[in-house]
N, C-alpha and C positions, 0 to 999 in steps of 0.2 A: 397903518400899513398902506395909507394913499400911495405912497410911493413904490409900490409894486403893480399899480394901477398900469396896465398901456406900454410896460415896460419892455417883460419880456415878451416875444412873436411865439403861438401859439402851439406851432409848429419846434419849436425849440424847447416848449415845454413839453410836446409829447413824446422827445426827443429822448428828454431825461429821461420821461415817466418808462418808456421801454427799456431804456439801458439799466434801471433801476429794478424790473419786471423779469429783465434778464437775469441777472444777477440770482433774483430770488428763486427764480425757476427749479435750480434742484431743490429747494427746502421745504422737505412735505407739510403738507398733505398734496398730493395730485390729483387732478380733476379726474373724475369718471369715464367712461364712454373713449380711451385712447383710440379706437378703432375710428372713430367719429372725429377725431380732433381733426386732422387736416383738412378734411372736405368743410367741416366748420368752418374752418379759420379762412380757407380761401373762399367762401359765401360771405363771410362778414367781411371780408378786404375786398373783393368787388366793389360792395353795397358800397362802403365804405369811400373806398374810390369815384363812385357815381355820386354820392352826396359832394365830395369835395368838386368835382368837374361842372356839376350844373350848376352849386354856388359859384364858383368862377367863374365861367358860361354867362349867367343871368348879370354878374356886375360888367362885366366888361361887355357886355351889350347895351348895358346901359350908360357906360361910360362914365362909371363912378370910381370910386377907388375901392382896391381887393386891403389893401395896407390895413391891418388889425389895429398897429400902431396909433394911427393917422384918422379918427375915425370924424373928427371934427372937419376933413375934407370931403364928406360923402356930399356928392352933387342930385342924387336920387336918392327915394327912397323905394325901394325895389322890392317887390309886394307879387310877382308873376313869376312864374316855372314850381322851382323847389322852395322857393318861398311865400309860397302859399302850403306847403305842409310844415316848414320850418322858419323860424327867425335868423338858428344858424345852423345852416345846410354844412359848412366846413367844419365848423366844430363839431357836427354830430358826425363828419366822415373822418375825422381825426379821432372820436371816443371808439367810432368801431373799429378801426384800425387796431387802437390799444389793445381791446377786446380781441380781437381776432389775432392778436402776440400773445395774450394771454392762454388763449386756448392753445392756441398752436403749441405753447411750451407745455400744456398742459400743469399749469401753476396755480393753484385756487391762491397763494399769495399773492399773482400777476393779476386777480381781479382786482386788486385795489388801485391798479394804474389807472385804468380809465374810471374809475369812483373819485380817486383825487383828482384829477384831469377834470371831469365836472365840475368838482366843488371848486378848484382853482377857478378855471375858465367866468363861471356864476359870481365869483367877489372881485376878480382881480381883472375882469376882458370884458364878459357883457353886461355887468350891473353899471362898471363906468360908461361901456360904448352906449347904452339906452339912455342912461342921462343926457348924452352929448346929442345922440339923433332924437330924442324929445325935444330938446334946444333948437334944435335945426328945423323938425318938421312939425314941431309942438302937436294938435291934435291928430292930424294925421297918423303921424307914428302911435298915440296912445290907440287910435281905432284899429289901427293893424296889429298893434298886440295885444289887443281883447281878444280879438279872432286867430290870433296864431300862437300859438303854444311856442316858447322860448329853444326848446330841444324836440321831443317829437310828440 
């Protein structure tokens, strides 16, 4: 399955993962707590928001590249703001996003969008990208991910 590596853009997977979440959303069982769903859903798409804008934020201050693609262009290794609580600040504002469609529709089927969305992103985006920025920053990147947790 190397060739699913680096392929698709991240953003186009969670792309799917909602339209697929949608879809499910009337087929019971439904989440609990309906009265709760929307003020949820719009706390976890904030958050969610904020994780993807200081990921972006912190690369383009650094003057590296944001491209998921492309990862073997990174000109820094960028370790300051939200990456110092995350390795990946976008993909973790991309899982809460899922999450927060999920609740919103209130779908306990739409929790499995951002569960696959993980497991995708782990085999198929960051297991290759950390190969590639070991390559690049060799021990440096391995002492930044002792210390930083891959998601949160």
């Amino acid at each position: 399955m190397k060739e699913l590596e680096h392929r698709i853009p991240p953003p186009v997977v969670a792309i799917l993962l909602a339209t697929a979440m949608w879809m499910l959303a009337p087929v019971p069982p439904a989440l609990p707590f309906a009265d709760f769903r929307t003020p949820a859903a719009i706390l976890l798409v904030l958050i969610g928001i904020a994780f993807d804008f200081a990921g972006v934020v912190n690369f383009l201050q650094s003057r590296t590249t944001i491209n998921p693609l492309r990862p073997h262009k990174a000109a820094v290794l960028v370790t300051r703001g939200i990456y110092r609580l995350t390795r990946n600040p976008m993909y973790v504002g991309l899982a809460l996003l899922l999450l927060a469609w999920a609740v919103f529709w209130g779908s306990l089927w739409g929790l499995l969008g951002p569960v696959l969305f993980v497991l995708y992103m782990n085999r198929f985006q960051i297991g290759p990208e950390e190969r590639v920025l070991r390559g690049i920053f060799g021990e440096a990147y391995d002492a930044y991910a002792a210390r930083v947790r891959r998601w949160l």
